[in-house]
LOPAPA-269044 format. One line per field, with one value per atom (N, C-alpha, C): x, y, z; atom name; residue in one letter; residue number from 1. Coordinates in Angstrom, 3 decimals. Layout:
BEGIN
u = c(X, ...)
v = c(Y, ...)
w = c(Z, ...)
atomo = c(CA, ...)
residuo = c(A, ...)
num = c(NUM, ...)
***
This chain:
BEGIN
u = c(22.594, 22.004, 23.074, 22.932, 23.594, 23.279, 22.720, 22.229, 21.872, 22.000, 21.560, 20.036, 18.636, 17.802, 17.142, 16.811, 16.268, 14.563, 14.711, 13.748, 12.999, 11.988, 11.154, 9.918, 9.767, 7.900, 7.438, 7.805, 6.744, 5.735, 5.376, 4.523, 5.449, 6.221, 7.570, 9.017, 8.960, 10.866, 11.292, 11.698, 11.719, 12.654, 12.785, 13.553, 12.885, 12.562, 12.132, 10.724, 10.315, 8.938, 8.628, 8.169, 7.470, 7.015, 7.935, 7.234, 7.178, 6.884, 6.009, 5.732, 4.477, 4.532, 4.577, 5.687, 5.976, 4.991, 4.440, 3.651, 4.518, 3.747, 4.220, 5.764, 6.226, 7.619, 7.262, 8.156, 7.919, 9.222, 9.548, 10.220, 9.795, 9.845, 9.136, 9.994, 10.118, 10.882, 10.191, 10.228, 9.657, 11.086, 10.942, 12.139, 11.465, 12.074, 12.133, 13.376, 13.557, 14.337, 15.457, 15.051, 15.987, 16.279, 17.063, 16.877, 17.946, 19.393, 20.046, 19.710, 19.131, 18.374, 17.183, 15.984, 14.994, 15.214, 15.958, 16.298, 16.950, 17.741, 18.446, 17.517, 17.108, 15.709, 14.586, 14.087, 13.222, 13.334, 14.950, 15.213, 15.129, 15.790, 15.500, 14.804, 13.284, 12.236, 11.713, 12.389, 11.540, 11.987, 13.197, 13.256, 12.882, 12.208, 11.490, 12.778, 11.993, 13.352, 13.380, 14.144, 14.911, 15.450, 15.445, 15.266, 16.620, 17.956, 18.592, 18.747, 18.649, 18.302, 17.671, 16.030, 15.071, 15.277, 15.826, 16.237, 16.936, 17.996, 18.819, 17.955, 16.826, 16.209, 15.800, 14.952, 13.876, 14.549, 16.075, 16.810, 17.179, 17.826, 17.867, 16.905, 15.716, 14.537, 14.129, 14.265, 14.082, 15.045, 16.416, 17.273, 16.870, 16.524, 16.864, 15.375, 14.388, 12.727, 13.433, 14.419, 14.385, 15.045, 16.267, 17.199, 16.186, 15.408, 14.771, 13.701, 13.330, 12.396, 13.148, 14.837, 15.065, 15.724, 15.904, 16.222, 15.234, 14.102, 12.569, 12.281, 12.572, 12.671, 13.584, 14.578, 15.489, 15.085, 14.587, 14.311, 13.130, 12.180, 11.469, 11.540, 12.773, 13.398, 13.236, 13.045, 12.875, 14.133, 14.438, 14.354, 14.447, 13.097, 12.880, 11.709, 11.512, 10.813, 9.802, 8.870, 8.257, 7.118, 6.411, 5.640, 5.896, 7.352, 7.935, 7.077, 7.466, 6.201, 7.455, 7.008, 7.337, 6.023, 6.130, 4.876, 5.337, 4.886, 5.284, 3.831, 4.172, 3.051, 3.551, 3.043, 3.308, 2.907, 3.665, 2.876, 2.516, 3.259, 3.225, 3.674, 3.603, 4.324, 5.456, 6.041, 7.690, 7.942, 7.707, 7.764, 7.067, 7.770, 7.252, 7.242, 6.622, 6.600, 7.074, 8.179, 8.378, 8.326, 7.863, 7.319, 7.883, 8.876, 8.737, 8.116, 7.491, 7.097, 6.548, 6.385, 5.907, 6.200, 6.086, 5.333, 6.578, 7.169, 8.037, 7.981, 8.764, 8.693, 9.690, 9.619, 10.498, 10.582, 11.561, 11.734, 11.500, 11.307, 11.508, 13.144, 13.557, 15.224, 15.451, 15.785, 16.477, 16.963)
v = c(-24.954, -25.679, -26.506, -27.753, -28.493, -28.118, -28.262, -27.906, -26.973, -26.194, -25.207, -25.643, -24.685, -24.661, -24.185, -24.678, -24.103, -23.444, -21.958, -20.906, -20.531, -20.485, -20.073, -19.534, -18.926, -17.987, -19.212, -19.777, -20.692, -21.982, -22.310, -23.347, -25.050, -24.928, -26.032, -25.992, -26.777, -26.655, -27.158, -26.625, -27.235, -28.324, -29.688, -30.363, -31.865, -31.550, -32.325, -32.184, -33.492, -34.089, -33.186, -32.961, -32.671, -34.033, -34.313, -35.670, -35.388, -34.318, -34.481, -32.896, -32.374, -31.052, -30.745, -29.722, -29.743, -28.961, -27.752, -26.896, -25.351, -24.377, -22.462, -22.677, -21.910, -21.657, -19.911, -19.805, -18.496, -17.312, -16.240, -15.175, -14.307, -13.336, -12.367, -11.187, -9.675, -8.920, -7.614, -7.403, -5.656, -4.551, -3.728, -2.810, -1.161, -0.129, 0.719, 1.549, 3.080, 3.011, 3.887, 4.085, 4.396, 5.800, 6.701, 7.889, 8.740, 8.355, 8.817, 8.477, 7.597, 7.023, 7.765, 7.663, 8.490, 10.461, 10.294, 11.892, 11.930, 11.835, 11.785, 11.619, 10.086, 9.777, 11.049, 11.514, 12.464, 13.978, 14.193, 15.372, 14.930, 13.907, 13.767, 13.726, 13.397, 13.336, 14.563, 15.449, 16.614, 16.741, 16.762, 16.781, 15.883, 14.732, 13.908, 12.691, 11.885, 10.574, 9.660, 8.732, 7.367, 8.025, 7.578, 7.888, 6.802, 6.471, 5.533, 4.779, 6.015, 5.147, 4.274, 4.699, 3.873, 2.420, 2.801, 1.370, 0.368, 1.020, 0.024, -0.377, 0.645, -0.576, -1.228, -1.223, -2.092, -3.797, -3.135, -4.314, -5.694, -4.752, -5.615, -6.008, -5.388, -6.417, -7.248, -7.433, -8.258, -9.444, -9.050, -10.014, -11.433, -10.175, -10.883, -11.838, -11.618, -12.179, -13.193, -13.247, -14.477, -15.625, -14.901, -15.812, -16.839, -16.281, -16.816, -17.895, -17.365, -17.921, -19.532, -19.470, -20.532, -21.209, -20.659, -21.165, -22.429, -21.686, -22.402, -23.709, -23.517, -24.167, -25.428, -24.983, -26.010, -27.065, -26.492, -26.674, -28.091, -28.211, -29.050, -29.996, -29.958, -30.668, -30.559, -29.643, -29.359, -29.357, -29.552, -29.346, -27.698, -27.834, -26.053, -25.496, -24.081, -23.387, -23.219, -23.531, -23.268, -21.792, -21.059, -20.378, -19.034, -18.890, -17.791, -16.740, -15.473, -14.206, -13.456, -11.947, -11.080, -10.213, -9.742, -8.978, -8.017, -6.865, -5.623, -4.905, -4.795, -3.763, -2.865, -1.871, -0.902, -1.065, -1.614, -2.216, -0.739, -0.259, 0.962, 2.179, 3.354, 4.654, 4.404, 4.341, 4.470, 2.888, 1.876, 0.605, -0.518, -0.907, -1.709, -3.240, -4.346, -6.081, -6.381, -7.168, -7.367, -8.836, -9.668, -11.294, -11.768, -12.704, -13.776, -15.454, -15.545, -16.717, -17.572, -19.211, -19.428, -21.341, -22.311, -23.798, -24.763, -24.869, -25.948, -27.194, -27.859, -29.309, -30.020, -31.433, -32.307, -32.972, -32.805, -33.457, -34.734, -35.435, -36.809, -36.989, -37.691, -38.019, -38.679, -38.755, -39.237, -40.743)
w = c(-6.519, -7.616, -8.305, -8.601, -8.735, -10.456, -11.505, -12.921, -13.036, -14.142, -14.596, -14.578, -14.004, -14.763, -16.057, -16.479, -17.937, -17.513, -17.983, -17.586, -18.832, -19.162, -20.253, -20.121, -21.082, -20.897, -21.586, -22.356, -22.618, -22.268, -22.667, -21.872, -22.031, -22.645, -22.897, -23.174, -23.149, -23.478, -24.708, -25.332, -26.797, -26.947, -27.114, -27.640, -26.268, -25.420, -24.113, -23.774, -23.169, -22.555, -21.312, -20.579, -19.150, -18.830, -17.902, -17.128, -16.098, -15.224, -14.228, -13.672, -13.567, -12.950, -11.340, -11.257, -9.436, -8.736, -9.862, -8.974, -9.034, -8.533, -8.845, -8.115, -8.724, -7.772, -7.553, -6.906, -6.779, -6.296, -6.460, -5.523, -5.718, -4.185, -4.068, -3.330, -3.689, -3.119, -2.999, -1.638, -1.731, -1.592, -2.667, -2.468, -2.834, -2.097, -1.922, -2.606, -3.358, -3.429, -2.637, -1.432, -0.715, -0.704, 0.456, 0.450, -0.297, -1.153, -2.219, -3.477, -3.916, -5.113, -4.984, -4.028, -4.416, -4.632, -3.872, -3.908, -5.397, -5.558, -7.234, -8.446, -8.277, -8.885, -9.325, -7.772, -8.197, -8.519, -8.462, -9.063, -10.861, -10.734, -12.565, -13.080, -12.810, -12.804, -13.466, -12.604, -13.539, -14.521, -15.217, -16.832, -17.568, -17.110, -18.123, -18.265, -19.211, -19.712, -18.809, -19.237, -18.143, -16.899, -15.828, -14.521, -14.209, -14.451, -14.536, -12.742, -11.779, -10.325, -10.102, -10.985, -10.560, -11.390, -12.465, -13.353, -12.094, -11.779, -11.076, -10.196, -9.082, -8.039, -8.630, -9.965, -10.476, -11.138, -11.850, -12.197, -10.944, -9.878, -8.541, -7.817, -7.852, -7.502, -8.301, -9.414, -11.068, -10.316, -10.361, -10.230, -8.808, -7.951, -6.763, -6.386, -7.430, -7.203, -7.962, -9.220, -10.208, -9.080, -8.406, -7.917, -6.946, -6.511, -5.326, -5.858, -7.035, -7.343, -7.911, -8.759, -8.687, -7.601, -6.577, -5.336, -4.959, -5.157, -4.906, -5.624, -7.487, -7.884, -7.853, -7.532, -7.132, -6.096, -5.024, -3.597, -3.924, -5.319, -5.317, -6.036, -6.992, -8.117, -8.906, -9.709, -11.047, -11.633, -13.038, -14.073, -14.920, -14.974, -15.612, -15.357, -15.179, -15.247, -16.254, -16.483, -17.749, -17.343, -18.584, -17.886, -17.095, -17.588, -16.312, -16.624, -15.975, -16.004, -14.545, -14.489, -13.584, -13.263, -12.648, -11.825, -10.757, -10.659, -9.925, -9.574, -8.005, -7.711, -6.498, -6.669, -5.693, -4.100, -3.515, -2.322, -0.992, -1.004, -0.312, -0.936, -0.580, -1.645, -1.127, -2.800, -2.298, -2.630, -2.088, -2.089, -3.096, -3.715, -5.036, -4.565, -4.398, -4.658, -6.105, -5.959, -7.450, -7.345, -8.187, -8.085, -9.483, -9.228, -10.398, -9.947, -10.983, -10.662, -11.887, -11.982, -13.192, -12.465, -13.504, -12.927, -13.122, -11.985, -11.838, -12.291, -13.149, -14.226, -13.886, -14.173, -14.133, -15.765, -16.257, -17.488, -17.892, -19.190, -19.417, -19.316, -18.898, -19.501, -20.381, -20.979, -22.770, -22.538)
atomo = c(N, CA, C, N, CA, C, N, CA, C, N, CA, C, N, CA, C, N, CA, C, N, CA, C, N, CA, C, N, CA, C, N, CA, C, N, CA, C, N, CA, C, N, CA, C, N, CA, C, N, CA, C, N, CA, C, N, CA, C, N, CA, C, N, CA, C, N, CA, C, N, CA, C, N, CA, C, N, CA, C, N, CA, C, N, CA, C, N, CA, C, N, CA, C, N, CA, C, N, CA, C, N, CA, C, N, CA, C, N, CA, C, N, CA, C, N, CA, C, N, CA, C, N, CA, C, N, CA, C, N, CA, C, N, CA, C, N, CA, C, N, CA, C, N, CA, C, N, CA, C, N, CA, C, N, CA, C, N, CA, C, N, CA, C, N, CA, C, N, CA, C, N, CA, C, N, CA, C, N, CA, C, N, CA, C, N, CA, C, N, CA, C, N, CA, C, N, CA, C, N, CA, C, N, CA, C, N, CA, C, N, CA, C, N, CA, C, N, CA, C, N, CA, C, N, CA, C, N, CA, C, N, CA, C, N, CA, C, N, CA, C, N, CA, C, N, CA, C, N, CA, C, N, CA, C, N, CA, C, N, CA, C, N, CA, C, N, CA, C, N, CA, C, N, CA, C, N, CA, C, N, CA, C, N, CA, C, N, CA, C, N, CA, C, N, CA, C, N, CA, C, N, CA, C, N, CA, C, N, CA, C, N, CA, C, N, CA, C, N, CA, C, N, CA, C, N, CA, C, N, CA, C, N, CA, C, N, CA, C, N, CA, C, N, CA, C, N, CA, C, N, CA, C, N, CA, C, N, CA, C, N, CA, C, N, CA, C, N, CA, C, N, CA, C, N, CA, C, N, CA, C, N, CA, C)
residuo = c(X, X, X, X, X, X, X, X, X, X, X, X, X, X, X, X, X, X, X, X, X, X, X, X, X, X, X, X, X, X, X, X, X, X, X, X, X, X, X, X, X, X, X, X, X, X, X, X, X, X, X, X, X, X, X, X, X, X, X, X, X, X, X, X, X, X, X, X, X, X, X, X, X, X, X, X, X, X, X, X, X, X, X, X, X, X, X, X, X, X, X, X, X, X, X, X, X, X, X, X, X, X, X, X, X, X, X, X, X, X, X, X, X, X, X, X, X, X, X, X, X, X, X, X, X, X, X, X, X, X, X, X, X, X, X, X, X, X, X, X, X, X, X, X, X, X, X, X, X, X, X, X, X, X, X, X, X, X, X, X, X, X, X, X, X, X, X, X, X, X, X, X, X, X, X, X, X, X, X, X, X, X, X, X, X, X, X, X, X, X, X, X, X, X, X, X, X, X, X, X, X, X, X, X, X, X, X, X, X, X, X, X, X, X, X, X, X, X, X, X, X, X, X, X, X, X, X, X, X, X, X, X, X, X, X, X, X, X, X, X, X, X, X, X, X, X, X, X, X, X, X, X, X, X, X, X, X, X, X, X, X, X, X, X, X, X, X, X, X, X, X, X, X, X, X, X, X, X, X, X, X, X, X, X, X, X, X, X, X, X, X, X, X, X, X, X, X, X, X, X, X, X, X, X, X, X, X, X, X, X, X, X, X, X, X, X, X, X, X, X, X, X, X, X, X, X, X, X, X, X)
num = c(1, 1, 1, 2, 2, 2, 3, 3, 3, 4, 4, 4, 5, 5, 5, 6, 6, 6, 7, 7, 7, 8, 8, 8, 9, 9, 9, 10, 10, 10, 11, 11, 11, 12, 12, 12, 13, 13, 13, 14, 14, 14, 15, 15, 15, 16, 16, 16, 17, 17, 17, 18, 18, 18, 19, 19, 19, 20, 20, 20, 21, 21, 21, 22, 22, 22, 23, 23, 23, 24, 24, 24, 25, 25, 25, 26, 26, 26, 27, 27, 27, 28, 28, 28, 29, 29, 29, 30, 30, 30, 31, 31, 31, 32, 32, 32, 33, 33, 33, 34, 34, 34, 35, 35, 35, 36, 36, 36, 37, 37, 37, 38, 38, 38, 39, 39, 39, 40, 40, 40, 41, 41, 41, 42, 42, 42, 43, 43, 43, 44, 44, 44, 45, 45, 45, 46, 46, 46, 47, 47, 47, 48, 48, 48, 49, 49, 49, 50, 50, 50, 51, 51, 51, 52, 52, 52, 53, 53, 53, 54, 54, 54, 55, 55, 55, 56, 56, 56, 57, 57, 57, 58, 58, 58, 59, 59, 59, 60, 60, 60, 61, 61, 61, 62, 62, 62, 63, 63, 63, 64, 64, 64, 65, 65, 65, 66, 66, 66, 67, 67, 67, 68, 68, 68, 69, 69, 69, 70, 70, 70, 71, 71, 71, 72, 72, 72, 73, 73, 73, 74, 74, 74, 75, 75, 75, 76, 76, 76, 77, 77, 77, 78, 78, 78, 79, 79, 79, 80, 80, 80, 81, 81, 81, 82, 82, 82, 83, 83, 83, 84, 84, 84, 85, 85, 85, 86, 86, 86, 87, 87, 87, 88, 88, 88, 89, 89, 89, 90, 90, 90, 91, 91, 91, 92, 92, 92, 93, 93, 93, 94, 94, 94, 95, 95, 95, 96, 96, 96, 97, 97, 97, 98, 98, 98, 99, 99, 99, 100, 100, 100, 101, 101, 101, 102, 102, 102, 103, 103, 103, 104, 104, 104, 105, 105, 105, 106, 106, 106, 107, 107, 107, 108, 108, 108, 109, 109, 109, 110, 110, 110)
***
């Protein structure tokens, strides 16, 4: 990526126009958490509380759906992200889809 994109939940960018919409961007990651993380994981489990294994898969699938997703964005010329959002579903036991995604823009330029 040649610019930083500018990423937001909102429906704009504050200070700039939207001059032109690109369309969804998207990244998508299925992760599991593996057989020393789940084992650890689900011993902690039984005392209740933050589960700090499962944090970390959940952070690195977070991370690695955003990266992709501005990979994507990049890939069509945007600008910024507007609209962002995350989404998680359990795609198999054991195995989570984690999705960022939200509507690729092209700015006015000044």
């Amino acid at each position: 990526m040649n610019n930083p994109l500018i990423v937001t939940t909102g429906n704009d960018v504050a200070g700039h126009e939207v001059a032109q919409y690109l369309g969804i961007v998207r990244g998508i990651v299925v992760r599991s958490t593996g057989v020393g993380r789940g084992l650890i994981g689900g011993l902690r489990s039984l005392g209740g509380g933050n589960i700090p294994e499962y944090v970390a898969v959940c952070e690195e699938a977070r991370e690695e759906a955003f990266q992709t997703m501005l990979a994507h964005a990049d890939g069509v010329g945007a600008d910024a992200v507007i609209a962002f959002r995350y989404d998680a579903t359990e795609f198999v036991q054991g195995s989570t889809e984690v999705l960022a995604y939200g509507t690729a823009v092209r700015l006015r330029k000044s």
